[in-house]
C-alpha positions as CSV (number, residue, x, y, z in Angstrom):
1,X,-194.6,18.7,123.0
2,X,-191.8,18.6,120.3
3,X,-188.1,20.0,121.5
4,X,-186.1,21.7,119.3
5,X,-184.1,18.5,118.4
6,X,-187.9,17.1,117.7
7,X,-188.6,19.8,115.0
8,X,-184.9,19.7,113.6
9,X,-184.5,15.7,113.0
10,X,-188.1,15.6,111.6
11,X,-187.8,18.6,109.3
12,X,-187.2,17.4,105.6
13,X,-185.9,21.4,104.8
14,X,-182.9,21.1,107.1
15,X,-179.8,20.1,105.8
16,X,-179.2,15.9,106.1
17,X,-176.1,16.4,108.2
18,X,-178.1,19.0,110.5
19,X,-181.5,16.4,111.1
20,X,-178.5,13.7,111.4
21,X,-177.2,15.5,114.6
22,X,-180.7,16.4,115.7
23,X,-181.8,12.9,115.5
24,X,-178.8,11.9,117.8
25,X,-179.1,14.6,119.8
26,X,-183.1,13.2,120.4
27,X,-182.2,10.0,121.4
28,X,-180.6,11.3,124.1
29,X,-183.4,13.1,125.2
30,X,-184.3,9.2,126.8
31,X,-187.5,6.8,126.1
32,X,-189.8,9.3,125.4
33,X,-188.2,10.4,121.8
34,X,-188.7,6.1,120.8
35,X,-191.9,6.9,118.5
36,X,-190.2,10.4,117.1
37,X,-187.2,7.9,115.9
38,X,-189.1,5.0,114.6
39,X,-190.7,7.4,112.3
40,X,-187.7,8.3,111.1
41,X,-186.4,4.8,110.3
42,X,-189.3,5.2,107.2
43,X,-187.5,4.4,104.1
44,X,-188.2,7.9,102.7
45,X,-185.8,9.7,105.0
46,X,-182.1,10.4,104.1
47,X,-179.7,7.4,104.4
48,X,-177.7,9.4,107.0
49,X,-181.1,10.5,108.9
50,X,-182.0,6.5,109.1
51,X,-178.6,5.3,110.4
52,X,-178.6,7.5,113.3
53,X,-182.1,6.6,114.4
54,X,-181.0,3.0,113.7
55,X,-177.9,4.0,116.5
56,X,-180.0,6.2,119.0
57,X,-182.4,3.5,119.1
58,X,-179.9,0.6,119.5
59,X,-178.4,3.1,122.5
60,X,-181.5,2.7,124.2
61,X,-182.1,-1.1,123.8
62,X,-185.3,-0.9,121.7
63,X,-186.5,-4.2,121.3
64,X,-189.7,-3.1,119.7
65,X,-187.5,-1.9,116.7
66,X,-185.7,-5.0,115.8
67,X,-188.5,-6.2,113.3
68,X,-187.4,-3.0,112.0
69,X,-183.4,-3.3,112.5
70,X,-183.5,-6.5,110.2
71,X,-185.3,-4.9,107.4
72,X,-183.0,-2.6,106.8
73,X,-180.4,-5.4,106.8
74,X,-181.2,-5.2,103.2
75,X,-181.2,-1.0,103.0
76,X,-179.6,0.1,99.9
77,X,-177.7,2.0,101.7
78,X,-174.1,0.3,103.0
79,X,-174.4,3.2,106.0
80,X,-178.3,1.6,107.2
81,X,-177.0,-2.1,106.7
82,X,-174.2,-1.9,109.1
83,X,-175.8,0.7,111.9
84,X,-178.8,-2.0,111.1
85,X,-175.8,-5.4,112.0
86,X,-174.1,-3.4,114.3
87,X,-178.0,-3.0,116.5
88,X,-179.2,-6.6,115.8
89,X,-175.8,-7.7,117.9
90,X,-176.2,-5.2,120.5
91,X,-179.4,-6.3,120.9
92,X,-179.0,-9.9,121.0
């Protein structure tokens, strides 16, 4: 079932700075918010909604997302690039 940080970082009405906290907030809640965050890594969300899954799911050592994390070495956004740099050499 979705927590209220679930419903918050996934809802496109909320304010960016708002689903930005929520989506931290979630990747707190552990391993079990991973597939919540990797859809939100999608190129449609908010540059500020895509960093912080990029940093909640370097905080829990996501290898699966590294394909992922050097995609958006390229983002057009200078926020995503670095969260993107600053994951790959966490990871590695």
């Amino acid at each position: 079932s979705r927590t209220p940080d679930t419903a918050a970082a996934l809802d496109p009405a909320a304010a960016p700075a708002d689903r930005e906290r929520a989506v931290l907030a979630l990747g707190r809640a552990g391993p079990a918010a991973k597939p919540e965050l990797r859809k939100l890594l999608a190129a449609s969300e908010p540059a500020g909604v895509r960093a912080a899954a990029v940093a909640a799911l370097a905080e829990q050592k996501d290898w699966d997302s590294m394909p992922r994390f050097l995609d958006l070495l390229d983002d057009p956004s200078a926020v995503v690039r670095g969260r993107a740099a600053q994951a790959v050499a966490r990871l590695t």
